[in-house]
N, C-alpha and C positions, 0 to 999 in steps of 0.2 A: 110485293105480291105474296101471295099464299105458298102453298104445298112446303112446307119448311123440312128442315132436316131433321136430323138423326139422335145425337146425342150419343153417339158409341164414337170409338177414338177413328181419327183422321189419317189420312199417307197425303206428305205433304211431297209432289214433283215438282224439283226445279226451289233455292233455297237464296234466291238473289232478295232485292228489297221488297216485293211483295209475300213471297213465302217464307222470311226471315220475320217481317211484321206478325204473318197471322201465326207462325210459332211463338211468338208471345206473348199474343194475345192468350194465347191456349194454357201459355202455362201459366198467366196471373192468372187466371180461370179454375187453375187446378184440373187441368183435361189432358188428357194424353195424348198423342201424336207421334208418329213416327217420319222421317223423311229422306229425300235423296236427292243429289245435285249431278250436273253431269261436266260442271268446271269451266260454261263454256267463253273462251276469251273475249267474245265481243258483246259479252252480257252486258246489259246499260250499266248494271252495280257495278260493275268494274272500275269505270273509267269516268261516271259521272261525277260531275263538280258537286252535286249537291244542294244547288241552287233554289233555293224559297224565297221567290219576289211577289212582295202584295199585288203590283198591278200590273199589267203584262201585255203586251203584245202595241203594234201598231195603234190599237185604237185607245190606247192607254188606261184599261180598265181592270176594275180588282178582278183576282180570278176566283172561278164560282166554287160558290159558299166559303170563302176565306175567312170570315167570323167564326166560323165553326167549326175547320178542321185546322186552322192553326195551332188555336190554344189544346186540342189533344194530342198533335201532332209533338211540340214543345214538351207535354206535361212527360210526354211516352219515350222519348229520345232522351232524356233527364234522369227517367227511372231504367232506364235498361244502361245509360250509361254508370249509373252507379253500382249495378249490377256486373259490369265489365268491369270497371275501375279504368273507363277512359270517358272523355270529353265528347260528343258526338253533335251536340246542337252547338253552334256558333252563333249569335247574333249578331246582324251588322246594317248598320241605316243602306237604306240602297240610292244612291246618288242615278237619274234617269238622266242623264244628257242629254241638251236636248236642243237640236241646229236650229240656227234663226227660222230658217224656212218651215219646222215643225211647231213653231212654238205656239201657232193661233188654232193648231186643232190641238194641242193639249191641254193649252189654258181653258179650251171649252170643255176640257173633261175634269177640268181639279173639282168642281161639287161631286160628283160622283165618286170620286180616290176619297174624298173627303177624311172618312176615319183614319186613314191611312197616312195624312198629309202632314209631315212634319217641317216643312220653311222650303223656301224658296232661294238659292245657291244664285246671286246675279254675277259674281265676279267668278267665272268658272273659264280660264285659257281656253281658247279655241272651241268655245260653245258659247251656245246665245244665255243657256240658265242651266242648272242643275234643277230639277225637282228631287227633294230630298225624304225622304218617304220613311215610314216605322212597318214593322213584322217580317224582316227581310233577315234573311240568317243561312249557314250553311250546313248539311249536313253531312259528317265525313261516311258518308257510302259505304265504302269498301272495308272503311275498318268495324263499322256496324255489320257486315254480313259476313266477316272471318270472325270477330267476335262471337258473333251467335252460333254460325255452325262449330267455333270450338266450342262453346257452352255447352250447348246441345250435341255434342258430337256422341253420348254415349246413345239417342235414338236415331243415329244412322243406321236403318236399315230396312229388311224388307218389312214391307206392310204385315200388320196382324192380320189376320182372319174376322172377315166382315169389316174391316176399315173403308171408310170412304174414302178413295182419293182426290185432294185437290189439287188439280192444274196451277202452276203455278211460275208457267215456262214461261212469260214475257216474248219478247221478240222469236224467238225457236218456235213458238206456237203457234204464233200467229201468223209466221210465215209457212207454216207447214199446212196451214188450211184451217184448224181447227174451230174456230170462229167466223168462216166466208171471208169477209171482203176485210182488210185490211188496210191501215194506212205509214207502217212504219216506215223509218226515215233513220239515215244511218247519220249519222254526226262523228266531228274529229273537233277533236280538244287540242290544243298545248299546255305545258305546264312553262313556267319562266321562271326566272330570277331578272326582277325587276325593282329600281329605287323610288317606287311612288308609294303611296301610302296606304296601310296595311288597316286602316277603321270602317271600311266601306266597301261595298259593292258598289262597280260601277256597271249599268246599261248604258249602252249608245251605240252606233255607227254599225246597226244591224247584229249584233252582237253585247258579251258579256264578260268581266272581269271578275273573279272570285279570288281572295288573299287566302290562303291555305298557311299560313304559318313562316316564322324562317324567312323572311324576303321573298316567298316565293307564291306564284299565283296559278288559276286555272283560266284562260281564256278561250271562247268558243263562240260559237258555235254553228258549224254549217248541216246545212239539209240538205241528204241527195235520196231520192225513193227509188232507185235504180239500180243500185248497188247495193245489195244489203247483207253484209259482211263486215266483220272485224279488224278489217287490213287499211290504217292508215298509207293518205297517199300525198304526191308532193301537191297535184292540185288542192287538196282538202289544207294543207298546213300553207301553202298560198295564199288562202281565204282566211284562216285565222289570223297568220301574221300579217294581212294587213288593216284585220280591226283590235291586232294587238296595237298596231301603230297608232291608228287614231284614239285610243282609249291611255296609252300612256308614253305613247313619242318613239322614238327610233333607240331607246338605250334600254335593252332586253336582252337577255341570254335564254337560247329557246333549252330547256331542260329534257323536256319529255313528248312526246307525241300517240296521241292516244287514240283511237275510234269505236264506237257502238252503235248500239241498232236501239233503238227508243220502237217500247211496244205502243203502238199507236191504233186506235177503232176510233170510230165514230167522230163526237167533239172532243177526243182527248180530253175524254172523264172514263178513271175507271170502270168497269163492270166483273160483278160477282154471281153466283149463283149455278146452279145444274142446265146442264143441257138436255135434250130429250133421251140423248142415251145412257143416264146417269151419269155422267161423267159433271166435276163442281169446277167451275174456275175462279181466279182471278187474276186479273189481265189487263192489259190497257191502261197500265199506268202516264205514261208519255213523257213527256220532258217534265214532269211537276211531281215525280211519285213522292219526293222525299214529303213533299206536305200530305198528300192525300193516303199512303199507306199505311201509316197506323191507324188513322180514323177509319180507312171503308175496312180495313182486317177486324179492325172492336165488329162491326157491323155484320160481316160476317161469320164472325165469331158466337155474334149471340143467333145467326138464322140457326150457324150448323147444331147450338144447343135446342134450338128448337123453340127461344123464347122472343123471337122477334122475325117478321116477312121483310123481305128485303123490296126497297124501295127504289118504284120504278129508274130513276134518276139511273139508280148503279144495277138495274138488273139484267141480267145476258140477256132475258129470252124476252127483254123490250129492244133490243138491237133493230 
């Protein structure tokens, strides 16, 4: 859509994985920005696995426009990681498990996974098959947004004079109203020290397994829309640990226990842009920001220069 922005320097609120993306966009830009964080513990960046799975959910299908924001998602985690001098995209085949009783509504979706579909896993213990899938990888979160705000730490601070600010508070915002109607969902992770194998993500049994390094992994993850705070509990690590158990057996040592609030609108697809009261956001990233924030941050990046309208798909004020 039209009425685009500005082009004078930006105040980035809020510095988790959506406003840690569009501060980079800004500075391979060569644009100026200033920003502020307010630390808070149950931010999603915090505690997120990092998790980038081509095809996703129940009905076993790619998720939307994954041709497109992959490959800049990759190209963008690569350059800023060499910019840190650490590692930050991982890639890894993602193994779908998949129980006898699922197996004939997903074998009706492999044409459509199609680009995606890398072989077929028939000898998998305690499943009917693996689907074993390409563009799956993880992104380490937390050490991408201490990285960038120490990079950036010498524009911590207050906005210039005439700065735009962008919104860029995640779950804190959208619980606080600032977009009407929301749908976030608070989730609890484990971390373990586990002896299965460290080449793969696994999905299966309502749930997810991510290898983090070291023997050790992140498995998750439950939805509660009811409680939306920071503060793991024993029902939430009940629900992990036992789709830790079906994903890699009863020999686990639970490490860490974690919880966050995933900013969630709409179909859980970002959106960007000004509100009526001037005010710019970006928000609604959901459980998939690691793939889609670098890409809609480029995209907003070029409304706020002024050289491109942002497109209905991601724009607020088609909410």
């Amino acid at each position: 859509m039209k009425d685009r922005a500005i082009g004078r320097s930006i105040h980035i609120t809020g510095m988790g994985l959506a406003g840690c993306c569009l501060a980079w966009q800004r500075h391979f830009r060569g644009e100026g920005f200033t920003w502020e964080d307010d630390d808070r513990p149950g931010a999603a960046s915090k505690v997120a696995a990092g998790l980038v799975n081509p095809v996703t959910g129940k009905n076993f299908s790619p998720s939307w426009r994954l041709a497109e924001f992959l490959p800049e998602a990759e190209a963008f985690y690569a350059k800023v990681g060499e910019l840190l001098g650490r590692q930050l995209w991982f890639s890894y085949p993602v193994w779908r498990l998949v129980a006898e009783g699922e197996w004939a509504k997903v074998e009706s979706k492999l044409g459509e996974a199609g680009p995606w579909l890398e072989r077929i896993e028939e000898d998998v213990p305690g499943w009917s098959r693996a689907v074993v899938l390409k563009g799956g990888g993880r992104v380490a979160t937390r050490e991408f947004c201490e990285g960038t705000r120490a990079y950036f730490s010498a524009m911590r601070q207050q906005p210039q004079d005439q700065a735009a600010t962008v919104w860029c508070e995640g779950a804190a915002g959208l619980i606080a109203g600032r977009l009407g109607r929301h749908r976030c969902a608070k989730g609890e992770i484990l971390t373990l020290r586990a002896g299965c194998p460290e080449d793969r993500i696994l999905i299966g049994g309502g749930g997810w397994l991510v290898p983090v390094g070291g023997g050790l992994f992140k498995v998750g993850s439950t939805y509660v829309w009811d409680r939306l705070d920071g503060e793991p509990t024993d029902e939430g690590r009940a629900k992990v640990e036992k789709i830790a158990r079906l994903l890699v057996g009863e020999d686990f040592e639970v490490i860490a226990h974690d919880a966050g609030v995933r900013p969630i609108v709409r179909k859980s697809q970002p959106v960007i842009g000004p509100l009526e009261d001037g005010r710019i956001v970006f928000n609604g990233l959901g459980s998939k920001g690691s793939l889609y924030a670098p890409g809609v941050a480029t995209r907003l990046a070029a409304w706020l220069a002024g050289e491109a309208d942002i497109e209905s798909e991601l724009d607020v004020r088609c909410l």
